[in-house]
C-alpha positions as CSV (number, residue, x, y, z in Angstrom):
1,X,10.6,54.6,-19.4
2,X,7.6,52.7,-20.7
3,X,4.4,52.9,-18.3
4,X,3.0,49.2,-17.5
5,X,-0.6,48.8,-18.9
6,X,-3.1,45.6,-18.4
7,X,-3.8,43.4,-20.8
8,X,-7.1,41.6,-20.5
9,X,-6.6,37.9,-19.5
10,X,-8.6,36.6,-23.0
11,X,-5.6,38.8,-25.1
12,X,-2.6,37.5,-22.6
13,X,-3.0,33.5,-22.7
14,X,0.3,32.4,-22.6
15,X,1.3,34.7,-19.4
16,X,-2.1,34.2,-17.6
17,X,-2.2,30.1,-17.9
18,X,-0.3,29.7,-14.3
19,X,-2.8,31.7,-12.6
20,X,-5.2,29.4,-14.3
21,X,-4.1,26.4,-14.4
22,X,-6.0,24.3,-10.9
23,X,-3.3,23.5,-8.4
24,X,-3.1,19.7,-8.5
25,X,-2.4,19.9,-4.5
26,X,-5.7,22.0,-4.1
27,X,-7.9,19.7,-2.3
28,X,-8.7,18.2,1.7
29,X,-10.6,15.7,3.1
30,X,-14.6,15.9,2.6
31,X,-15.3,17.7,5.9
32,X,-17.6,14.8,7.4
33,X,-15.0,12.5,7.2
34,X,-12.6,14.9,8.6
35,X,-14.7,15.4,11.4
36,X,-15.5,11.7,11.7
37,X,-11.4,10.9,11.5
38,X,-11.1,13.3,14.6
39,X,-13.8,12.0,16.7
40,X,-11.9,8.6,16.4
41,X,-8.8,9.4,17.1
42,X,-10.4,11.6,20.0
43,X,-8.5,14.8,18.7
44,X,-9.3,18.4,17.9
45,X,-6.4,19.7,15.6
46,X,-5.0,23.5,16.2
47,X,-3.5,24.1,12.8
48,X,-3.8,22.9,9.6
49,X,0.2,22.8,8.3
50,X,-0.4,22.3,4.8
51,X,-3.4,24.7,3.5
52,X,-4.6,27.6,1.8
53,X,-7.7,29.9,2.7
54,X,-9.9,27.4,0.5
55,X,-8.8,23.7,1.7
56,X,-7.9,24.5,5.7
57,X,-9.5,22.1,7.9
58,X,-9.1,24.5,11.0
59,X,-9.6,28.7,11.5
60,X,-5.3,28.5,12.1
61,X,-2.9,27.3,8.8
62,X,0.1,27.6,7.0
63,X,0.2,28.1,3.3
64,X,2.5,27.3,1.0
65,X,2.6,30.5,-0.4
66,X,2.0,34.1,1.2
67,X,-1.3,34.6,2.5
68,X,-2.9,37.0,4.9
69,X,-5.2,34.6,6.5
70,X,-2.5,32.1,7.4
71,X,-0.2,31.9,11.0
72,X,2.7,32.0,8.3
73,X,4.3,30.1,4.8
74,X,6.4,26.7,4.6
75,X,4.8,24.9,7.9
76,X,8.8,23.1,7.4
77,X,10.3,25.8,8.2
78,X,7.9,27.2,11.2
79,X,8.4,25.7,14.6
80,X,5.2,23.8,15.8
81,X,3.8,23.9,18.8
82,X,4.1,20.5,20.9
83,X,1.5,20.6,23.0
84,X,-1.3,20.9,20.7
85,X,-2.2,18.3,17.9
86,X,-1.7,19.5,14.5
87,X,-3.7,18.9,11.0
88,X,-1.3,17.7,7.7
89,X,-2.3,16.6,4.6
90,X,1.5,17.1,2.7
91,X,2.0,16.8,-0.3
92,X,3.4,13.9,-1.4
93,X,7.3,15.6,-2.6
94,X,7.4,17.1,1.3
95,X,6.2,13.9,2.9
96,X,10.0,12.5,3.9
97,X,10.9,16.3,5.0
98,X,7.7,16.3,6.8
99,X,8.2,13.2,8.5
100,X,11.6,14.0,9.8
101,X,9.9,17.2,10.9
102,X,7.5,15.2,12.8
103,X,10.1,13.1,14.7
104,X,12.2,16.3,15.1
105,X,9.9,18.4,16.8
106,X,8.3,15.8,18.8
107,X,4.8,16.9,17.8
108,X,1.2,15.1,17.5
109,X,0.1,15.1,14.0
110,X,-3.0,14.1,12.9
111,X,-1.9,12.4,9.1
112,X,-3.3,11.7,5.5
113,X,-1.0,9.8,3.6
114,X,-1.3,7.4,0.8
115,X,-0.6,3.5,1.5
116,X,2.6,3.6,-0.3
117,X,4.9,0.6,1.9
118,X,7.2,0.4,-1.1
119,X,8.3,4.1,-0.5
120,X,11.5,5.1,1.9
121,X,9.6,6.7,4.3
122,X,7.2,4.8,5.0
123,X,9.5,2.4,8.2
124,X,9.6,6.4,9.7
125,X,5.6,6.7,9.5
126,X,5.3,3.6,10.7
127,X,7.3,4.0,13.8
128,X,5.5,7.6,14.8
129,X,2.2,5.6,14.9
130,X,1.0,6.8,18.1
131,X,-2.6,4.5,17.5
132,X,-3.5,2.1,14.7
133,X,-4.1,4.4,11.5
134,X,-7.5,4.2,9.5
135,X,-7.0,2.8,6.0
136,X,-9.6,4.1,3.8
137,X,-10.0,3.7,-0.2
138,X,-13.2,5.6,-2.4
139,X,-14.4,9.0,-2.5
140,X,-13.1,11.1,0.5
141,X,-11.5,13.9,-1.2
142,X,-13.3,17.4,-1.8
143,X,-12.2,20.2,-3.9
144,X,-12.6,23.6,-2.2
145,X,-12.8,25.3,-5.9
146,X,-15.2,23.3,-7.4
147,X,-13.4,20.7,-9.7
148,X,-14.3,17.3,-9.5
149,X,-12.0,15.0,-7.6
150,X,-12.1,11.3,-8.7
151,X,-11.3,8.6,-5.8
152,X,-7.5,8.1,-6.0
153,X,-6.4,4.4,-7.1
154,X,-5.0,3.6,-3.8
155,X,-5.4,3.2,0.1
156,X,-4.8,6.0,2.2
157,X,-3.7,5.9,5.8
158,X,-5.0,8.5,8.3
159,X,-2.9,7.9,11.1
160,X,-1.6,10.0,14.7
161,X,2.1,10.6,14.8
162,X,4.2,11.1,17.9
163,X,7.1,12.6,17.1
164,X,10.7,11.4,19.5
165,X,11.7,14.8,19.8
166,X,15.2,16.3,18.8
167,X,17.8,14.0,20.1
168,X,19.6,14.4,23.4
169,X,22.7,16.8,22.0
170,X,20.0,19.0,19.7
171,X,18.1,19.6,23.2
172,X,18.4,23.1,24.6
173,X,17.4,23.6,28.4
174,X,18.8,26.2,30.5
175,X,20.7,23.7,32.7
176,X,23.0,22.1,29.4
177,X,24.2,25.1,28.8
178,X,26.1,25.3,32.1
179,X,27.5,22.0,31.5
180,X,31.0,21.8,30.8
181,X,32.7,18.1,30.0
182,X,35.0,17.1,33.1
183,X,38.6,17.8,33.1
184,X,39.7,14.6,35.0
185,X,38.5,11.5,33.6
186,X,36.3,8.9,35.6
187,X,36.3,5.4,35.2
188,X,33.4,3.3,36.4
189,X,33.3,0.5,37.8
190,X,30.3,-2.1,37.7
């Protein structure tokens, strides 16, 4: 069997251009406004869902990809705590799975998303609204590694979500699963 062996990065382009290439999804909100946006909205956010070690708004995050630093990978398939206001910039392919997480878990999420109405899930943000959202447009983005980040060409809406909660059949409480439908029908009367 053949022993592995490095290969300097300058003599191995080809396989070493994904662990250079700049993640397109690598960036946050320029910590001033962040902090502004939270003072508004009168919130203090517990974890960021969508980070890395670089980006993360708050000390608590998941990452999308395996990390020591971070409470765990894929915030979509973590279960968020509902008492404490969460941090999400998604992005943008996850924003319909994340907004049906949202309304799912029945969380408080503080939300950057861009002002796209003609997109399907933007009715669902819309109904979550727990306040009136922000809608900001110009320089507000920072890159963590260093890149410049021009202004993007459109609005974004920082907004709080409420989330419904999972509906009444998903619900599991200790008393439901005593309950047993009744034998003998009922009828009511008015």
């Amino acid at each position: 069997p053949e022993k592995a062996k490095h290969i300097a990065g300058v003599d191995n382009k080809r396989a070493d251009c994904l662990s250079r290439t700049p993640d397109p999804e690598d960036y946050c909100l320029q910590v001033g406004l962040y902090r502004r946006v939270c003072a508004h909205f009168g919130v203090r956010p517990s974890v960021d869902l969508f980070a890395n070690r670089f980006n993360r708004q708050v000390e608590r995050f998941y990452a999308m990809r395996p990390d020591p630093l971070a409470e765990g990978v894929n915030a979509l398939a973590q279960t968020w705590p509902t008492t404490k206001v969460l941090y999400a910039n998604p992005p943008w392919s996850l924003i319909t799975e994340f907004l049906h997480k949202v309304s799912d878990e029945g969380g408080t999420v503080l939300t950057v998303l861009p002002v796209w109405q003609a997109q399907p899930w933007w009715a669902e943000f819309r109904r979550m609204w727990a306040a009136p959202p922000l809608y900001l447009r110009g320089e507000m983005f920072a890159c963590p590694q260093g890149r410049p980040l021009p202004p993007p060409r459109w609005k974004v809406a920082i907004a709080l979500l409420k989330g419904r909660g999972p509906p009444i059949s998903r619900r599991h409480s200790p008393a439901s699963e005593n309950w047993r439908p009744s034998t003998t029908s009922r009828t009511q009367t008015s």
